[in-house]
MARBA-3410 file (N, C-alpha, C, O; in Angstrom, 1 decimal):
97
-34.5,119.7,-135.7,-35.2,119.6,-134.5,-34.2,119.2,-133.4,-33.3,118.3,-133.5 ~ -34.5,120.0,-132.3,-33.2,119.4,-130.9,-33.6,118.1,-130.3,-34.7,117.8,-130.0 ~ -32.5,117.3,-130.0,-32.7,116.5,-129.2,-34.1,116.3,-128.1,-35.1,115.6,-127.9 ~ -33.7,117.2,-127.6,-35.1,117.7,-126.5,-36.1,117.5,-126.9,-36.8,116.6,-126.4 ~ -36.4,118.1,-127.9,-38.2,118.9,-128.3,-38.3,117.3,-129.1,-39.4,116.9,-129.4
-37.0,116.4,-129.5,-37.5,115.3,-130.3,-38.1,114.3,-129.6,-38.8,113.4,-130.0 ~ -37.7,114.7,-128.1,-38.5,113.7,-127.1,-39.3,113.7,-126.8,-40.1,112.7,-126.8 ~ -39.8,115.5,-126.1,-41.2,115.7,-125.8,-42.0,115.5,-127.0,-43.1,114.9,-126.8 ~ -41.8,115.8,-128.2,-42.5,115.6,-129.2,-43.4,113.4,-129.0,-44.4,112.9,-128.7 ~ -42.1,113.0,-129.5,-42.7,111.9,-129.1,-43.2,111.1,-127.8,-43.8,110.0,-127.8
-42.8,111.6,-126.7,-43.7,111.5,-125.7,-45.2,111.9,-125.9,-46.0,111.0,-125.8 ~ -45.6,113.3,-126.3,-46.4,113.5,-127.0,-47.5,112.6,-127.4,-48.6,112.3,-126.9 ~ -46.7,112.2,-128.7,-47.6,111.0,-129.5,-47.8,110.0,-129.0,-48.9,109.4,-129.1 ~ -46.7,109.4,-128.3,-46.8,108.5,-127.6,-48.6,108.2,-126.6,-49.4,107.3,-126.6 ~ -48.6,109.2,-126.0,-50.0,109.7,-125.8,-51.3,109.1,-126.1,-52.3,108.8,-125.5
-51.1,109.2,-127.3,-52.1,109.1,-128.2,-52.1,108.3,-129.4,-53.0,108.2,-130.2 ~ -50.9,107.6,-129.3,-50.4,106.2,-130.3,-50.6,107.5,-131.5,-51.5,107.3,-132.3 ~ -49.9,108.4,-131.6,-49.5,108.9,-132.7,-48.1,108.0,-133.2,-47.3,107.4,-132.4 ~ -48.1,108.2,-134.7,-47.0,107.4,-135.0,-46.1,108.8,-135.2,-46.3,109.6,-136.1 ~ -45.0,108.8,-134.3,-44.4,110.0,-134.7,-43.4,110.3,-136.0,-42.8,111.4,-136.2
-43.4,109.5,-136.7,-42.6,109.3,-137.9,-43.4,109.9,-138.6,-42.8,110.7,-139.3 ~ -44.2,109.8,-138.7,-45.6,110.4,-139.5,-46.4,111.4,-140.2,-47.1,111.6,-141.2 ~ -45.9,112.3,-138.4,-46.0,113.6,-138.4,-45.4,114.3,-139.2,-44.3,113.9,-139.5 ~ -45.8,115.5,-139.7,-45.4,116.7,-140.5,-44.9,117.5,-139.5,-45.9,117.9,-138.9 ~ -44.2,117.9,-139.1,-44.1,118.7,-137.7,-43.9,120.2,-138.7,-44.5,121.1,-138.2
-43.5,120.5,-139.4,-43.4,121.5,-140.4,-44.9,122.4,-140.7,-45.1,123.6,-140.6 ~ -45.8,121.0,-141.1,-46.9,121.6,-140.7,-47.6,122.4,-140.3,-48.4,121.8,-139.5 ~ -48.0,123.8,-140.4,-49.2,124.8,-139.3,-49.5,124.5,-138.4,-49.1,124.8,-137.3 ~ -50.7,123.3,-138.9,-50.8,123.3,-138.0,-51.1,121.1,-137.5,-51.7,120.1,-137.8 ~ -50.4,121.4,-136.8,-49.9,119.3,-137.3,-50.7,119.4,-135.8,-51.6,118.5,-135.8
-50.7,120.0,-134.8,-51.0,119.6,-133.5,-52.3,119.4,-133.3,-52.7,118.7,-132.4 ~ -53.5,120.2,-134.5,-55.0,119.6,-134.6,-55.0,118.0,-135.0,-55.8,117.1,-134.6 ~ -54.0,117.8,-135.8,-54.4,116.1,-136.3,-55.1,115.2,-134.7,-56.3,115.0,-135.0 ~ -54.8,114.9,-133.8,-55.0,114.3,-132.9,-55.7,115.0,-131.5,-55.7,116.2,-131.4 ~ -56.2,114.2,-130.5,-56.9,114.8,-129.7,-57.0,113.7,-128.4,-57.2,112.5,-128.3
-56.6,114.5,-127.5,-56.4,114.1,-125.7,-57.4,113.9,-125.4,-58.3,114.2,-126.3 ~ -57.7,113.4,-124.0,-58.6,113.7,-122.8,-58.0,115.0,-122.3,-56.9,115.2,-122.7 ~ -58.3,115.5,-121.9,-57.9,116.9,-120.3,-56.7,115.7,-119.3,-55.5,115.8,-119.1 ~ -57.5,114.7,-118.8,-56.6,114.1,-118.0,-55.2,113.5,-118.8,-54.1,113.7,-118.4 ~ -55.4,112.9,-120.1,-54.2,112.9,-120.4,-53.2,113.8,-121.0,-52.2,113.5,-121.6
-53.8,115.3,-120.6,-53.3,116.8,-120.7,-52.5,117.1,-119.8,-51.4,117.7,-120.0 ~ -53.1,116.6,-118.5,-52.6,116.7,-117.3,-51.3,115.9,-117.1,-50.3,116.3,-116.6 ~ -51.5,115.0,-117.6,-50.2,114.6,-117.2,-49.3,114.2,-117.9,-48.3,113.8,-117.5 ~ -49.8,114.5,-119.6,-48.3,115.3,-120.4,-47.9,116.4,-119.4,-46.7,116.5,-118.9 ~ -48.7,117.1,-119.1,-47.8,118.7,-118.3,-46.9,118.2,-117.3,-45.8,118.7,-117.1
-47.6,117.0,-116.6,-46.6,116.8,-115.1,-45.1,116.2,-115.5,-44.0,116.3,-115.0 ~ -45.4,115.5,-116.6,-44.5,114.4,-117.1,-43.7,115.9,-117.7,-42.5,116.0,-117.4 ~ -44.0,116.8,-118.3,-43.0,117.5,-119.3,-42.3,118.1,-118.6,-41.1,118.1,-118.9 ~ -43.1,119.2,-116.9,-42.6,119.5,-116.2,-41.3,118.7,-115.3,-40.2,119.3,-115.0 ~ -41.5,117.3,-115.1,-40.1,116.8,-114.7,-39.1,117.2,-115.4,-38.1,117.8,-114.9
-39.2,116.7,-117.0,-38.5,116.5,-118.2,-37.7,118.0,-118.1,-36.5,118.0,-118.2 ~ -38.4,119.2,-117.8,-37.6,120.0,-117.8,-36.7,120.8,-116.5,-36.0,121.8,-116.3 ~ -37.4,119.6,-115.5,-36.6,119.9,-114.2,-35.1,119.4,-113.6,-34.3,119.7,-112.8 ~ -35.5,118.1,-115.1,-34.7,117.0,-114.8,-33.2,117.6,-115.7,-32.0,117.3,-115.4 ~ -33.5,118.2,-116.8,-32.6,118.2,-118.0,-32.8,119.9,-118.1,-33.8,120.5,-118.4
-31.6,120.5,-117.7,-32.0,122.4,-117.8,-32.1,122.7,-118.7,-32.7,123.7,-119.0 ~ -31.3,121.7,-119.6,-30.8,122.1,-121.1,-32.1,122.4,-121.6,-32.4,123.5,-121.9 ~ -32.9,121.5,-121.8,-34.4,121.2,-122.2,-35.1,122.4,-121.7,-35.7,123.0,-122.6 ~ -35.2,122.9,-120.6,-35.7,124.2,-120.0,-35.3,125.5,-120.9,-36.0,126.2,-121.6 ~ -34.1,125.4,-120.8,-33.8,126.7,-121.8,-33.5,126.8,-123.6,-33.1,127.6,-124.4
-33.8,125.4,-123.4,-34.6,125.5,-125.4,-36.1,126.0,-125.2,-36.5,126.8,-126.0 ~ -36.8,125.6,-124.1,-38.1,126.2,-124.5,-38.5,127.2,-124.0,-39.5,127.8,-124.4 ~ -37.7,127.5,-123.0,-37.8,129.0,-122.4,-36.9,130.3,-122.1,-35.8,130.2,-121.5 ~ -37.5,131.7,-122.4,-36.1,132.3,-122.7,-35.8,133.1,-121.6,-35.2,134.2,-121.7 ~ -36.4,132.7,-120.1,-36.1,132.9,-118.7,-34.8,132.1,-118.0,-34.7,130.9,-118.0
-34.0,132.8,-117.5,-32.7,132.4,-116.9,-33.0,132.1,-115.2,-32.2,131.7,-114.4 ~ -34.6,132.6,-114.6,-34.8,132.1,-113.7,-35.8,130.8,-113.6,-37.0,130.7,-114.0 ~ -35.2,130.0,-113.2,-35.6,128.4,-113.2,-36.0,127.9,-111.7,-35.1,127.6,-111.0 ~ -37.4,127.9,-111.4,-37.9,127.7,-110.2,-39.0,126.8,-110.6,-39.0,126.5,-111.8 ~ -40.3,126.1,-109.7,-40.8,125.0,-109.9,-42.0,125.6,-110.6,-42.6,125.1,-111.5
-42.5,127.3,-109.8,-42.9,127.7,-110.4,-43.0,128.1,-112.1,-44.0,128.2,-112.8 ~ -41.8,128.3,-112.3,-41.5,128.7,-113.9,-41.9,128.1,-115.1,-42.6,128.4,-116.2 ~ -40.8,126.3,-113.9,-40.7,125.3,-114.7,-42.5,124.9,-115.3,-42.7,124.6,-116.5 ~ -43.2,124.9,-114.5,-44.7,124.4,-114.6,-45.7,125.5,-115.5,-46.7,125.2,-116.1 ~ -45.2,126.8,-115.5,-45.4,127.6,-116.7,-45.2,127.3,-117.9,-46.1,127.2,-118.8
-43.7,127.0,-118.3,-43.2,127.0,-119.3,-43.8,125.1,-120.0,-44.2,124.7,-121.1 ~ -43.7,124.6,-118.8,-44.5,123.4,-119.6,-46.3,123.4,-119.6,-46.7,122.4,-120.2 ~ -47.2,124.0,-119.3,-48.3,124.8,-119.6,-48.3,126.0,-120.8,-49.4,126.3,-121.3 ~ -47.3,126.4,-120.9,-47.5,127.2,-122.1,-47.2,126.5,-123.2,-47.8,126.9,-124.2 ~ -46.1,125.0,-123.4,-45.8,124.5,-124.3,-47.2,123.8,-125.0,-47.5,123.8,-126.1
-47.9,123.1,-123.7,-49.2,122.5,-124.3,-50.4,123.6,-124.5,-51.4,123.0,-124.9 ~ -50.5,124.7,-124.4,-51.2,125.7,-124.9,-51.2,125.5,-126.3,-52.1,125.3,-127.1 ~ -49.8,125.8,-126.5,-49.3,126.5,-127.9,-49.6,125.2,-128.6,-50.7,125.1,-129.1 ~ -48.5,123.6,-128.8,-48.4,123.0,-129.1,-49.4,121.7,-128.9,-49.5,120.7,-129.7 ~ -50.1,121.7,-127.5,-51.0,120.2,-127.3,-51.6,120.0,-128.6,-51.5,120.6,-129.7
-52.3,118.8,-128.0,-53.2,118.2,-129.5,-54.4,118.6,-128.6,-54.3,118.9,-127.4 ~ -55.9,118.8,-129.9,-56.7,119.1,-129.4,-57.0,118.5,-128.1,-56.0,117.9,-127.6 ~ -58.3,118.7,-127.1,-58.7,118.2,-126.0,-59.9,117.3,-126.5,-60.3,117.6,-127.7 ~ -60.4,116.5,-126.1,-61.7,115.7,-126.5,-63.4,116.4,-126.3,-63.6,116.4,-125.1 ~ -64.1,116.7,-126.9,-65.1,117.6,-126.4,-65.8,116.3,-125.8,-65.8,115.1,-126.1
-66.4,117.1,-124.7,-67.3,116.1,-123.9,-68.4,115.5,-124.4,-69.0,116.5,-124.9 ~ -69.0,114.7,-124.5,-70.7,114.3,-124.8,-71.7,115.5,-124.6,-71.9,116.1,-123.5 ~ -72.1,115.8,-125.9,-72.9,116.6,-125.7,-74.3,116.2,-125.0,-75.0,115.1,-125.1 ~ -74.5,117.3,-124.5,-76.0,117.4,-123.3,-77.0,117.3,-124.2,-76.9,118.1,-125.1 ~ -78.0,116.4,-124.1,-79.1,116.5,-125.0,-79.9,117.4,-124.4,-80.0,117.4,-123.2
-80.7,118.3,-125.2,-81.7,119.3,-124.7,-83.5,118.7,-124.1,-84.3,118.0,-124.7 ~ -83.4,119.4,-123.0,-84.7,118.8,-122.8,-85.8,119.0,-123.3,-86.7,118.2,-122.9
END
């Protein structure tokens, strides 16, 4: 695993008090184990988005675009939590009337 992806990973868990030692990352599928809010969706994305604004290197481990704009950058960390987030929390269900 790269340096990089070992951070966002545990930032990640961090999240969610996953214990990242823990994790199977080998796994299928390891990213159902645990489950967000939306809001703290949101701001893994913004936080990941810096992470890859800040560090290019990090940008081009996860993405295989050589054009790097803010637009891009905010794709490529939306596509990472697509693929990789932990579930979302489903909301309280509506009781029927």
């Amino acid at each position: 695993m790269t340096k990089h992806l070992m951070t966002i990973l545990k930032k990640m868990c961090s999240m969610v008090k996953a214990d990242y030692d823990k994790i199977d990352f080998k796994s299928v599928h390891w990213f159902l184990d645990y489950e967000w809010s939306i809001e703290q969706e949101k701001k893994f994305v913004v936080w990941l988005a810096k992470y890859l604004k800040d560090k290019p290197s990090a940008f081009k481990e996860l993405s295989d675009s050589n054009i790097v704009s803010n637009h891009r950058i905010m794709s490529v960390a939306k596509e990472f939590v697509y693929t990789y987030g932990w579930k979302v929390k489903m909301s309280e269900k509506v009781e029927d009337e």
